[in-house]
Each structure stands twice: as C-alpha cells, then as structure tokens.
C-alpha positions as CSV (number, residue, x, y, z in Angstrom):
1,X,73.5,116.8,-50.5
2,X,75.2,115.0,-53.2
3,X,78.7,115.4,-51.8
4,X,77.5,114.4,-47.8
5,X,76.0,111.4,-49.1
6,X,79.5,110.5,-50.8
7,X,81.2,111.3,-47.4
8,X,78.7,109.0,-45.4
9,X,79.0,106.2,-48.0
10,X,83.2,106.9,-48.2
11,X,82.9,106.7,-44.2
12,X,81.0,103.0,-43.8
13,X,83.0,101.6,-47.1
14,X,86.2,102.7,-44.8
15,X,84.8,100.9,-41.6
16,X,83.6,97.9,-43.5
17,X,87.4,97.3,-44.9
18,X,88.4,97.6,-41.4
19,X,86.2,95.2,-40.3
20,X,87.4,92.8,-43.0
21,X,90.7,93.0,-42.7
22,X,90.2,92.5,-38.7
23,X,88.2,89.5,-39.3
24,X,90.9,88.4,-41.4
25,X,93.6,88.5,-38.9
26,X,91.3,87.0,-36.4
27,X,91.3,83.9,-39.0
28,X,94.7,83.8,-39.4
29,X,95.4,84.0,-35.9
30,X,92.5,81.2,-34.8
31,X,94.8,78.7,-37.8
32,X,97.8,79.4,-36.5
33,X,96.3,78.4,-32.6
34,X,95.0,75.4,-34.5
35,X,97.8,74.2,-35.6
36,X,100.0,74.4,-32.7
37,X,96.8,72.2,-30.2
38,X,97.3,69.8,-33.2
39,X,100.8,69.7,-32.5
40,X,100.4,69.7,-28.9
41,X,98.4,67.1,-29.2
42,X,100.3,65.0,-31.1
43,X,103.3,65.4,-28.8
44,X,100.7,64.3,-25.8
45,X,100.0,61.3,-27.7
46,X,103.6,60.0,-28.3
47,X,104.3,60.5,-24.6
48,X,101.7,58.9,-23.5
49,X,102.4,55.7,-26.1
50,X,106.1,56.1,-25.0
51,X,105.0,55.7,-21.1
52,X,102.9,52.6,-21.6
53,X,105.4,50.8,-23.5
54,X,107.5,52.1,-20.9
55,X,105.4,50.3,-18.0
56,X,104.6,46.7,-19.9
57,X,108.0,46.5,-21.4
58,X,110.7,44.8,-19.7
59,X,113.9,47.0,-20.6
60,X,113.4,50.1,-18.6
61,X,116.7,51.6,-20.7
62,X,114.5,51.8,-23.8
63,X,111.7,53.5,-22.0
64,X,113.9,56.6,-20.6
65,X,115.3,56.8,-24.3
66,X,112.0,56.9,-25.7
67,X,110.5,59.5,-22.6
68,X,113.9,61.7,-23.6
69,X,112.9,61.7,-27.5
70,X,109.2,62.8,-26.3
71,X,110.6,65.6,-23.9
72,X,113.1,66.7,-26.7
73,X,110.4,67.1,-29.3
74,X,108.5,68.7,-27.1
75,X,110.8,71.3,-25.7
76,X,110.6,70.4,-22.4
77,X,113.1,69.4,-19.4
78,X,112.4,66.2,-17.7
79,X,112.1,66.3,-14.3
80,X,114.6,65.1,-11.7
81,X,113.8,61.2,-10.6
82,X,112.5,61.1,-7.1
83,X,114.9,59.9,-4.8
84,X,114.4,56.0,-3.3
85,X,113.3,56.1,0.1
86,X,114.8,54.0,2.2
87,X,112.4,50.9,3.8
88,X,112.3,50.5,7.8
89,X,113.9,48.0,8.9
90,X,112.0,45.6,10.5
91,X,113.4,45.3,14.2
92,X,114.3,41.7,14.8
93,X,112.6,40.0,17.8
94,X,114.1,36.8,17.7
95,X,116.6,35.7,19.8
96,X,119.2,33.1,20.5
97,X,116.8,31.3,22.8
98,X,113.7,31.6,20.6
99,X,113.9,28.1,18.6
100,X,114.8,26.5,21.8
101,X,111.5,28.0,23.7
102,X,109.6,26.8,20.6
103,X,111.5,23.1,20.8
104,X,110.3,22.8,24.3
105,X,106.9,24.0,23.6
106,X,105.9,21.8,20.7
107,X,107.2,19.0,23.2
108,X,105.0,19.8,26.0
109,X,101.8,20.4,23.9
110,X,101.0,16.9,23.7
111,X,100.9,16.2,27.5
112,X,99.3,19.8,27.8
113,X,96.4,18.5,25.4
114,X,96.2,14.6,26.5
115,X,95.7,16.5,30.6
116,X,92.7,19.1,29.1
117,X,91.2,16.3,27.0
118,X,91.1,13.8,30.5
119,X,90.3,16.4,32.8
120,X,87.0,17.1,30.3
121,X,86.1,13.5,29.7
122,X,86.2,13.1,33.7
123,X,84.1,16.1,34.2
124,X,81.9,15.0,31.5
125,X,81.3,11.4,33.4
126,X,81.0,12.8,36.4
127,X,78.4,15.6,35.2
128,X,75.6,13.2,35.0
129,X,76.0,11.1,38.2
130,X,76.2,14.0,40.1
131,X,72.8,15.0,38.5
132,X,70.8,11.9,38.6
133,X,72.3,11.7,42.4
134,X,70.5,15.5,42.8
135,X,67.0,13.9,41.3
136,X,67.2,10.9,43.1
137,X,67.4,13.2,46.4
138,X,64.5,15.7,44.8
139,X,62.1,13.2,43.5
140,X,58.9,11.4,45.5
141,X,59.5,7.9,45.5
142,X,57.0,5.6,43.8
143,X,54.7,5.0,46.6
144,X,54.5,8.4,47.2
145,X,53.3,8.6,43.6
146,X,50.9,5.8,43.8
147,X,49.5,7.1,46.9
148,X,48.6,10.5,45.2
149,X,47.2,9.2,42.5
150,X,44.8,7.6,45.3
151,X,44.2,10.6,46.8
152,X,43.3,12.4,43.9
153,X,40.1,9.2,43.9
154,X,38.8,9.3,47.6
155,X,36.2,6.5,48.4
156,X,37.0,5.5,44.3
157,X,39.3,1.9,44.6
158,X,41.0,1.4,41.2
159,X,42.6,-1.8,40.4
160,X,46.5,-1.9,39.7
161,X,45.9,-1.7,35.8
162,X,43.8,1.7,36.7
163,X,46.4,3.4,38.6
164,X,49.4,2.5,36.5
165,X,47.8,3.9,33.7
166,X,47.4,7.0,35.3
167,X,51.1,6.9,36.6
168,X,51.9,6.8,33.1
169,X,49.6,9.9,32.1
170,X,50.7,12.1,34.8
171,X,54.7,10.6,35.2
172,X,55.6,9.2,32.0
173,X,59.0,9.5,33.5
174,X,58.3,7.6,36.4
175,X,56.1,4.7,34.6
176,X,56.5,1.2,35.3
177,X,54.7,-1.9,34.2
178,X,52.0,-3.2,36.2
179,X,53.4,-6.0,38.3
180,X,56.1,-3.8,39.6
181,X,53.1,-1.0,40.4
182,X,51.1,-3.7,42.3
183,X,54.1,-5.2,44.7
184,X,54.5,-1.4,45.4
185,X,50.9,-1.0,46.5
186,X,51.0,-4.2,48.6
187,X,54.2,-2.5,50.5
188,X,51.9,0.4,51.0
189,X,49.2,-1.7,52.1
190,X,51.6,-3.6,54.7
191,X,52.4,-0.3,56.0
192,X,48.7,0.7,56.4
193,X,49.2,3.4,53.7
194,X,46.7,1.9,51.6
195,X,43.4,0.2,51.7
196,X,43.2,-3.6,49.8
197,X,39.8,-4.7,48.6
198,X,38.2,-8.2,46.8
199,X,35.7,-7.8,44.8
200,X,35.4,-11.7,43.5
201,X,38.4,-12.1,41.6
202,X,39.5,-8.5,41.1
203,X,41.8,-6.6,43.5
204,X,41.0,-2.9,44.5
205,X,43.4,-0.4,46.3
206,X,42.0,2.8,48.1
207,X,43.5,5.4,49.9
208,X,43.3,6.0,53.4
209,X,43.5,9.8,53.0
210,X,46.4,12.2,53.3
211,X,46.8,12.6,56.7
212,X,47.4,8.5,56.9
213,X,49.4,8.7,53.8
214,X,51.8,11.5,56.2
215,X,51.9,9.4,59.2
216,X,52.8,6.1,57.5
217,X,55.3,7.2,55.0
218,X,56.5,10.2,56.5
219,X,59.4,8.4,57.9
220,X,60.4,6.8,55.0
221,X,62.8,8.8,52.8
222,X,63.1,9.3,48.6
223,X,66.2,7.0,48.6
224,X,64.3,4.0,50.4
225,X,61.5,4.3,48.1
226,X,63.5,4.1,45.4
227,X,65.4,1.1,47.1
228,X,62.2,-0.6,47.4
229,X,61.7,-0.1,43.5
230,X,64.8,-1.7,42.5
231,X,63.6,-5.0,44.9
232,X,60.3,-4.7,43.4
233,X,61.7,-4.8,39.8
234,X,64.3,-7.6,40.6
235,X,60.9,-9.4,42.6
C-alpha cells in the first residue's frame, strides 16, 4: 500500500510540474506578444502623426521623408504612387462667330423687349373696352330695370325715391341718383310703358304690366337705353 501510494503521489507531483512549467511558457509567450502590439502600436501612431503633418503641411518633400522613416521602422515597402489620371478635356464649343452672334444679340434685345412690353400694354388697354363693350351689349338698360322693379309691385305706385331705392338694393351696380331715375320713368311714361299718378303734391309711377312693358320697349335696344341714360344724366 505504502509504495502505490508513493507511485500515485510521484505520478500527480510529475503532472503538476508539467503543468507549471506549461503555464510558464504560456506567460512568457503572452509577454513577448505584448510587447511586439506595443510596438506595433507605436509604429501605427508615428505614421499616422507623420500623415497628418503630411496633409496640413505645406512642404510635401518633408512629408514623403517622414512617411519613408515610418515605413523603414516599420519594415515595410511603401507602395507605388498611383499614377495621375489624365482630366477630359472639355470640348470647345465656341467658335469664330460666337462673340459676333452674342454682339448682335445684346443689340436686338432692346427693340425685342420695348415691341413685347407695347404689344402687352396695348392688349392690356384694349382688354377692358372690349369688355365693358360685351356688358354694355349683355346688360338691360335702365328702363328695363325700372320697369321690373314695377312689375315686381302690380296695382302698388311708388314714388321715384321708392323705386330708386330699390334699384340700389337689387343693382347697386346700376344705381343712380334720383333725378336721373325720375326723367327715366317719364321717358317710360311718354312711351306708354308706365303709368304716372298725382296724389296732391306727390308723383306716383305704376306699371302697366309685362305684356305692355314687351310691346312698348321691345323695340328699343340695350345700347339706346343706355343712350338715353347718358342724356338723362347730362339733363
């Protein structure tokens, strides 16, 4: 028993010195890989100081001596400098002729401009005649006006103050002032459009009806109405 128990304790006192002297290498070896990333890194960080001096400075002469120390410390072989590439040149579209076509056009811009500019001012003045020509030849005149405000009052006279404040509720457009509205009744009552009434001192005007109101002034057309406005007004 004695001398088995030897043999099993010589056995693990073997292993564990093998075991300790493994470790120990793996120490010495993890050092020695240590050092050399130190190094490395060290290298890293003189190349890298070396390429931004390189890039701010102005002297591009110092630069390549400084990356060749770095490279030369380092072991390593610098690599080849790309070759320039050439630019495209840029094909030339000018011609002989071209400042002479650019003479001639800065002279005719003027007169180009001054012609667009006329041409839009007389389009401009002629816009709104032609318009207010269109609504002259659209619109009732103002007996026609007057004479449906009647109408819209059958067997109701209103004086000339009555019925031009209704032109001026229902056409503000179209609204005149009250002497011009009661010479244009009396022209409708001249042409039998209208009926004319005295009560004492106060002067009524009543409609005849619509089917008067056709016969009477059908004849007459938007453009003599609005001629016998103007006289009116002048009157």
């Amino acid at each position: 028993m004695a001398d088995e128990a030897a043999t099993i304790q010589d056995k693990y006192a073997g292993r564990f010195a093998s075991e300790l002297e493994t470790n120990r290498s793996e120490q010495e070896n993890l050092r020695a890989r240590l050092q050399q990333l130190q190094t490395e890194e060290e290298v890293l960080l003189r190349l890298q100081r070396a390429l931004a001096a390189a890039t701010a400075g102005p002297d591009s002469a110092a630069s390549g001596t400084a990356h060749a120390a770095v490279t030369g410390e380092q072991g390593l072989t610098p690599a080849p400098e790309e070759a320039a590439v050439p630019q495209p040149r840029h094909q030339e579209t000018s011609s002989p002729a071209a400042p002479a076509k650019k003479a001639a056009a800065k002279r005719t811009a003027p007169a180009r401009n001054a012609a667009t500019k006329t041409a839009a001012k007389q389009t401009t003045a002629t816009a709104p005649a032609d318009k207010s020509a269109a609504n002259k030849t659209t619109e009732p005149s103002l007996g026609d006006l007057l004479k449906q405000i009647l109408d819209k009052h059958p067997g109701q006279p209103r004086t000339a103050a009555e019925v031009t404040s209704e032109l001026e509720k229902e056409y503000p457009e179209r609204a005149r002032n009250t002497n011009v509205v009661r010479n244009t009744l009396e022209r409708l009552v001249a042409k039998s459009a209208v009926q004319r009434t005295k009560q004492k001192s106060t002067v009524l005007y009543a409609s005849h009806g619509p089917a008067a109101a056709d016969s009477t002034t059908g004849g007459s057309s938007p453009a003599a109405g609005e001629e016998d406005e103007k006289a009116l007004a002048q009157a």
